[in-house]
C-alpha positions in Angstrom: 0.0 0.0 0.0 1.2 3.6 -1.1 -0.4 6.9 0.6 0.6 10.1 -1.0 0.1 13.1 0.7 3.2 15.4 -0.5 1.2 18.5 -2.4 4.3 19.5 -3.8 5.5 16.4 -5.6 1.8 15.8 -6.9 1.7 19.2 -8.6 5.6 18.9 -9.9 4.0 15.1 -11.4 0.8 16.9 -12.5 2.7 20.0 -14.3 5.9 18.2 -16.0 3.4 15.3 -17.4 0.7 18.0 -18.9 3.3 19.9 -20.3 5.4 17.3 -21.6 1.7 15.9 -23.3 1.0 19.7 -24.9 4.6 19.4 -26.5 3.8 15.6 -27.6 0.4 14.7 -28.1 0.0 12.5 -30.7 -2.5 13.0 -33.4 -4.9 9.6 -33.7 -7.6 10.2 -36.0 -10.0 8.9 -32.9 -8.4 11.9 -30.8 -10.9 14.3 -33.0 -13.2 12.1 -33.4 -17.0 13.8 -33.2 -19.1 10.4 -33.9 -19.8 8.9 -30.4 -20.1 5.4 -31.9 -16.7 5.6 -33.3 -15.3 7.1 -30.6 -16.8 4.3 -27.6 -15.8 1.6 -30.2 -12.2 2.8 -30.8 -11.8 2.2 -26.7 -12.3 -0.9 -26.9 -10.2 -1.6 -30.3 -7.4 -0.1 -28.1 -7.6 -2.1 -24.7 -4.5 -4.1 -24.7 -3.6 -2.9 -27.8 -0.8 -1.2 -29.4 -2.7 2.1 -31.4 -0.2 2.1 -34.3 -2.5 -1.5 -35.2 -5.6 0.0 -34.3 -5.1 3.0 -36.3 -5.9 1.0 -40.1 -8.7 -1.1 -38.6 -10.1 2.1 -36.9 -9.8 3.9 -40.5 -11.6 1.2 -42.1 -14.1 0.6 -39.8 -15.0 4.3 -39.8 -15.6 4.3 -43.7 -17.8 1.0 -43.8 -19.7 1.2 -40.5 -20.7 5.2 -39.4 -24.1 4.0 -37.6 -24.1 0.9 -35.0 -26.6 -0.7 -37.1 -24.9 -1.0 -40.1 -21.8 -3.3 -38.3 -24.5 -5.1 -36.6 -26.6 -6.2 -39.9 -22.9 -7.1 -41.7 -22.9 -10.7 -41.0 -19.1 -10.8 -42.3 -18.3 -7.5 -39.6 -15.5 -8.5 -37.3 -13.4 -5.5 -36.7 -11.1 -7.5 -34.1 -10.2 -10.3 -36.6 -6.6 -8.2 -37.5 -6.0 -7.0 -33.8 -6.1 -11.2 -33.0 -8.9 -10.6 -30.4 -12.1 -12.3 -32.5 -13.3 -13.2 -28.9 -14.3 -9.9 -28.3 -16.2 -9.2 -31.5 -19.3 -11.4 -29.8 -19.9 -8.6 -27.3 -19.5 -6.1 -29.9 -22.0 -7.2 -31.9 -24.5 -7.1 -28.8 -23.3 -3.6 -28.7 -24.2 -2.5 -31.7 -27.5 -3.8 -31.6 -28.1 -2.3 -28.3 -27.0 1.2 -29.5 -29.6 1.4 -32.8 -32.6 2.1 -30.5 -30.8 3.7 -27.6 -27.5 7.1 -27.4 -24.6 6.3 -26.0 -24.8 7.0 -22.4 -22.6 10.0 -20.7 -22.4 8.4 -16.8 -20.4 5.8 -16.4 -22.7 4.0 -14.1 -24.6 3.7 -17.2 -22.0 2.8 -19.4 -20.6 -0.1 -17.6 -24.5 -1.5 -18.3 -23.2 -1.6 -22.3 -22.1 -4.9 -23.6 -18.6 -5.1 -23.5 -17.8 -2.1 -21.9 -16.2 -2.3 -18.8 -14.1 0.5 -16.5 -11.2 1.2 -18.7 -13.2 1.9 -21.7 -15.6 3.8 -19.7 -13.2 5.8 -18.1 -11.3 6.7 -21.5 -14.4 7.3 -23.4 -16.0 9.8 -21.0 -12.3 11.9 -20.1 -10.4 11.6 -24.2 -14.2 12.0 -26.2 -16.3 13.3 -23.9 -15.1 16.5 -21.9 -15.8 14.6 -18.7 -13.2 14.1 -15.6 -12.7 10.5 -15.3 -9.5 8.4 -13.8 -7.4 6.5 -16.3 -5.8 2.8 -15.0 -4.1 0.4 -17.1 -1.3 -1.5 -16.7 1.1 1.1 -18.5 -0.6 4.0 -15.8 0.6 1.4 -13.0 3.8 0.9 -14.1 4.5 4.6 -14.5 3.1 5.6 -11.1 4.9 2.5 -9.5 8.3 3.7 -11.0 7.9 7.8 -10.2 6.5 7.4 -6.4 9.0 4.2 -6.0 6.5 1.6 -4.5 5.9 -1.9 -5.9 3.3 -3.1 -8.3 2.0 -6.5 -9.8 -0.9 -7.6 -12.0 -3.9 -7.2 -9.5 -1.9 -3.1 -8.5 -4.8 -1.5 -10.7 -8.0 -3.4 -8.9 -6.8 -1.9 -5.5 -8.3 0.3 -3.0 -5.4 2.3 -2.4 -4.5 2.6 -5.9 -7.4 3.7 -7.3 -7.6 6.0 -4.4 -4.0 7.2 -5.8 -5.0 7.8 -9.3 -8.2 9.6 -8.1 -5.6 12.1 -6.2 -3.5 12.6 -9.0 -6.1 13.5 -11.6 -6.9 16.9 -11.8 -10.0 18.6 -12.1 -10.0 20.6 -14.6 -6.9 19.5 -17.1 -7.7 15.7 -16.9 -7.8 15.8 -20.5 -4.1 16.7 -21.4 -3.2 14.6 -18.2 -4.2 11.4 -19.3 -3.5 11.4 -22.6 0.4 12.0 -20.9 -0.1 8.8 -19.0 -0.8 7.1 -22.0 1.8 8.0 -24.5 4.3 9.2 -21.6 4.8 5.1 -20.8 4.0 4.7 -25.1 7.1 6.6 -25.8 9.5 7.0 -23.2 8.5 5.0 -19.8 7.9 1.6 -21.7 9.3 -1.9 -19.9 12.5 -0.8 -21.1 12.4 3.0 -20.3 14.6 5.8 -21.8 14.6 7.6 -18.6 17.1 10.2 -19.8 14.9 11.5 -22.5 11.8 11.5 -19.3 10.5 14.7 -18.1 9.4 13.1 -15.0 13.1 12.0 -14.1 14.8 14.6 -11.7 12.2 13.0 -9.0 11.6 9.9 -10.2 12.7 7.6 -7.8 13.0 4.5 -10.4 15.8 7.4 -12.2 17.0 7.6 -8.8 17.8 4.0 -8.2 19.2 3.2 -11.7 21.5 6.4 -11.6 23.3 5.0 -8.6 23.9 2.0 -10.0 
């Protein structure tokens, strides 16, 4: 269990990460997205997904499939075939049908009702398409939290209490929306498993920097 309670280092996290994210944001097509459908779907391409593969399915799926009801009549429709996640095209297909008589909610009690939609996507869809503060926790948030605040993580880290109690601290109110797109392409492009730490805005207190530089 971590508790963080220093004001200073949140806002130093908070400030480096937004304004290294201003300087970097990188330009999806789904990060100006204006269709909902596309927007909600393109969550869930990217769970556990690398974006540079999502990015021609997305493209394509865009052109063919604008409405829900169009992908859910397509009895040949299975976006997830190239990403090597078919499994998930079942659920899809349930949430298509479900969204030609009904809008995309915007609470995320009522999102988590939607077939195959589950915190992560809920989360991302509200805060990156929707204008509305959410928390963002995958396994690349955990691993670049664990290594800045120096505590240890494994696979069930993210499910946790505390750390969800963490991210919830961390998140600002009102510039969520530069904030976590930096947690996502902050561990995309520079804290990965192998991190280029010197190239890291985050690293003069970083304790992972810390540890490896005396080393």
């Amino acid at each position: 269990m971590f508790v963080l309670e220093d004001k200073t280092l949140i806002n130093y996290f908070r400030r480096k990460l937004i304004s290294w994210e201003n300087n970097n944001f990188a330009d999806f097509p789904w990060r100006f997205c204006k269709n909902k459908w596309h927007s909600l779907s393109v969550e869930i391409m990217l769970q556990r997904t690398k974006a540079e593969q999502v990015l021609p399915v997305f493209l394509d799926f865009c052109n063919k499939y604008p409405v829900p009801e169009l992908y859910y009549k397509d009895k040949d429709a299975n976006i997830f075939n190239s990403l090597g996640l078919q499994q998930r095209n079942k659920e899809f297909k349930f949430l298509a049908k479900e969204l030609i008589t009904r809008n995309i909610p915007d609470k995320k009690e009522e999102l988590l009702q939607l077939p195959g939609v589950g915190e992560y996507v809920a989360s991302a869809y509200l805060s990156l398409h929707q204008n509305k503060r959410s928390i963002i926790i995958d396994s690349n948030v955990v691993r670049l939290y664990g290594r800045f605040f120096g505590f240890d993580t494994d696979g069930e880290t993210r499910r946790k209490k505390w750390f969800i109690e963490l991210s919830e601290k961390l998140t600002p109110e009102r510039k969520f929306y530069f904030y976590n797109y930096g947690l996502l392409d902050l561990p995309r492009n520079i804290c990965r498993i192998k991190p280029v730490c010197n190239t890291c805005p985050l690293m003069r207190k970083c304790k992972f920097y810390t540890r490896i530089k005396k080393q």
